[in-house]
C-alpha positions in Angstrom: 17.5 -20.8 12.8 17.3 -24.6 14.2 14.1 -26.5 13.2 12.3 -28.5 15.4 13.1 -32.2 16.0 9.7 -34.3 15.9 9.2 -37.6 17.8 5.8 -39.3 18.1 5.2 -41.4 21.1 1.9 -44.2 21.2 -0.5 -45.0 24.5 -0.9 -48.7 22.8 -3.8 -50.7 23.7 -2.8 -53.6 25.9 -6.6 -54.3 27.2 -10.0 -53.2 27.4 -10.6 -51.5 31.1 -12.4 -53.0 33.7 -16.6 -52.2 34.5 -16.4 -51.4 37.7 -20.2 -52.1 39.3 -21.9 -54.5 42.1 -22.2 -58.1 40.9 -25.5 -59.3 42.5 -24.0 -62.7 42.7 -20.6 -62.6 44.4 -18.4 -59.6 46.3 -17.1 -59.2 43.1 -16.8 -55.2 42.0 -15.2 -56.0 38.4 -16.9 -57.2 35.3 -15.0 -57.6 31.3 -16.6 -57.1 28.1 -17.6 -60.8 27.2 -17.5 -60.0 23.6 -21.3 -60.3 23.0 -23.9 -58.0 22.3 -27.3 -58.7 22.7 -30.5 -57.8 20.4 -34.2 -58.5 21.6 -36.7 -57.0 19.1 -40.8 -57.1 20.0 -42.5 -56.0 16.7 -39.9 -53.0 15.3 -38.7 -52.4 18.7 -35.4 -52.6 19.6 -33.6 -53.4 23.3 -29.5 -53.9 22.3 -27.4 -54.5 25.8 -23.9 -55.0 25.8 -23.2 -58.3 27.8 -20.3 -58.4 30.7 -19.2 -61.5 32.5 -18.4 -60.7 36.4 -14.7 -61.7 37.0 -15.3 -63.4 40.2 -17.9 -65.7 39.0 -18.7 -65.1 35.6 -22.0 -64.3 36.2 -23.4 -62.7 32.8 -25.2 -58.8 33.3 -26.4 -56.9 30.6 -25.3 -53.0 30.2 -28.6 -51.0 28.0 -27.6 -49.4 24.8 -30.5 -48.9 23.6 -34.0 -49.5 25.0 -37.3 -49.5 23.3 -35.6 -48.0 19.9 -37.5 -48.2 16.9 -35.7 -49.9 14.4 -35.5 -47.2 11.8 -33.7 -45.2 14.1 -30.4 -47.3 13.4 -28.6 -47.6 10.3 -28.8 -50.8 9.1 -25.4 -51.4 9.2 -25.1 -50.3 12.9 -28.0 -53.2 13.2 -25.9 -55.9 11.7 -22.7 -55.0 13.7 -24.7 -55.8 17.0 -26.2 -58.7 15.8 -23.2 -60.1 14.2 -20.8 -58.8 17.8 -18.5 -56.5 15.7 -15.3 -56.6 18.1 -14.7 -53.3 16.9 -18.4 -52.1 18.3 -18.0 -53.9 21.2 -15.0 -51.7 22.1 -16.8 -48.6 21.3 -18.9 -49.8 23.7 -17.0 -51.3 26.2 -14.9 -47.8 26.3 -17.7 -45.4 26.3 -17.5 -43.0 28.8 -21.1 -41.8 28.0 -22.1 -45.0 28.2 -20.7 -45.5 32.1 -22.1 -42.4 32.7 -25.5 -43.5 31.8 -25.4 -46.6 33.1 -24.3 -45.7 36.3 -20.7 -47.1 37.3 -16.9 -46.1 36.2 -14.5 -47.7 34.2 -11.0 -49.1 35.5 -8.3 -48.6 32.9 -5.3 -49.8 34.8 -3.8 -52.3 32.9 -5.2 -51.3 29.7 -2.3 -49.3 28.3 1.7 -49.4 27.3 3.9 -46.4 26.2 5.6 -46.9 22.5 8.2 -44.3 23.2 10.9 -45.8 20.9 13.3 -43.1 20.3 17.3 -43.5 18.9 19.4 -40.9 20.4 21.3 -37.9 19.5 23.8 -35.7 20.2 23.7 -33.4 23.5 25.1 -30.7 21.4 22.5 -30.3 18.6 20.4 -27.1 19.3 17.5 -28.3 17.5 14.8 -28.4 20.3 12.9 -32.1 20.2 8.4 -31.8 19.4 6.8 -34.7 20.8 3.5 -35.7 20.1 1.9 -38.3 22.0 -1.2 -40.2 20.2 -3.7 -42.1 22.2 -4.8 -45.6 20.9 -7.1 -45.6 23.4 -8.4 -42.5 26.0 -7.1 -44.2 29.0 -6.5 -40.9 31.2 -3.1 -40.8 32.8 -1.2 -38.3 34.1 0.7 -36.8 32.0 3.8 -37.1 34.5 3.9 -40.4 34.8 4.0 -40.6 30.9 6.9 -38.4 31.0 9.0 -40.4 33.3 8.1 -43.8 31.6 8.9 -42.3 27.8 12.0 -40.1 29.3 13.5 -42.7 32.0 13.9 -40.0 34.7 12.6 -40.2 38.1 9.4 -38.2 39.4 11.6 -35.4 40.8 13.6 -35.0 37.6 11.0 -34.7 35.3 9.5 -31.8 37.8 12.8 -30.3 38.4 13.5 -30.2 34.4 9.5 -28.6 33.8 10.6 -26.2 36.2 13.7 -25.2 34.6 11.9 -24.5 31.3 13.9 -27.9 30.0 10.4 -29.5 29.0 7.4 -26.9 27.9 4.1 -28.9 28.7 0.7 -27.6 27.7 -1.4 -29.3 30.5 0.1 -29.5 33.5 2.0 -32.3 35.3 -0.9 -33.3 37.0 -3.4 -33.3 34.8 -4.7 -36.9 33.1 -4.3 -36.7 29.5 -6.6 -38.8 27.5 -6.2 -37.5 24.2 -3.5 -36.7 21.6 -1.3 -33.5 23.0 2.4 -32.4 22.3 5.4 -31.1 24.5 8.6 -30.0 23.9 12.3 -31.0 25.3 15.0 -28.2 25.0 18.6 -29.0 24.7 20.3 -28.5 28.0 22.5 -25.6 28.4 26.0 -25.7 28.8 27.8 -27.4 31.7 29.1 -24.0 32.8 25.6 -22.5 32.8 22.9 -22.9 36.1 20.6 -25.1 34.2 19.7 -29.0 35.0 20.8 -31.1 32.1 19.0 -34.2 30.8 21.5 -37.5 31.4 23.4 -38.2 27.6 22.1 -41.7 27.5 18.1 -40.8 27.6 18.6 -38.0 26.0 15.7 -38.5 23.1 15.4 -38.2 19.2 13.5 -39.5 16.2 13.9 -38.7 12.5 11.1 -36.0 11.5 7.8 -37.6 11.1 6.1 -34.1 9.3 4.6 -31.0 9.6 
């Protein structure tokens, strides 16, 4: 019985994505996180905004957080982070989906993202079937097929042609956008003399076993 090869493949963060809402200023659509976050308090309320700068003229707008809160209703140390910018807050911020969904506009995350898919090679012959899990640094959704052809190095049709075949055993679909962690697996080709489509030799992917 041939164990499972195990690869693990990384959606990197490249860039925070895009808030994608009227700028009152200029025709400008898109507006970037401008690393800020803002804290008004009257008395032991609490307004916090997260502060955007428009890309076409860097006109400054302010996204709510949290409006009217009193200020036991935040941990302390959730306080400080927003009055102190915590980059890492600002990205939970910046990234919320929630938070766009509140607030009224969508996020853009093209651009944001690069596939680690750094794999060596092995043999054709080996039976062992090859487990890849792919992590998400960020929930950038992309479709899962277009993951497949950047990690693999095959072409739209031969990624479809080769999910058809049984070749590579997806648990979403091809068309469905993937934002978090999932796994799939490649199967060793068959034999030339058998009817099956075979995976070129030289993308043909492996990486030592990374655990159950």
């Amino acid at each position: 019985m041939h164990t499972s090869r195990k690869a693990r493949w990384a959606v990197r963060q490249f860039a925070l994505p895009a808030v994608v809402r009227p700028c009152p200023d200029c025709p400008s659509t898109r507006h970037r996180p401008s690393g800020r976050i803002r804290v008004n308090a009257s008395g032991k309320l609490l307004d916090v905004w997260l502060l955007l700068s428009c890309d076409g003229c860097d006109r400054t707008s302010k996204v709510p957080v949290h409006e009217r809160v009193h200020v036991s209703t935040l941990e302390p140390s959730r306080l400080v982070s927003y009055e102190t910018n915590d980059p890492a807050v600002v990205r939970e911020l910046t990234i919320s989906a929630s938070l766009a969904a509140k607030n009224g506009y969508r996020l853009d995350w093209s651009g944001t993202w690069e596939l680690d898919a750094r794999t060596p090679l092995y043999a054709l012959g080996s039976p062992a079937p090859l487990r890849i899990r792919v992590a998400f640094d960020l929930p950038a959704p992309i479709r899962v097929e277009r993951l497949l052809m950047i990690g693999l190095g095959l072409s739209r049709p031969r990624v479809r042609r080769l999910t058809a075949d049984g070749l590579i055993a997806l648990p979403p679909g091809l068309g469905a956008k993937a934002h978090r962690d999932f796994e799939f697996t490649v199967h060793r080709p068959a034999p030339p003399s058998a009817p099956a489509t075979e995976l070129p030799a030289a993308r043909w992917p492996h990486a030592e076993p990374i655990g159950a």
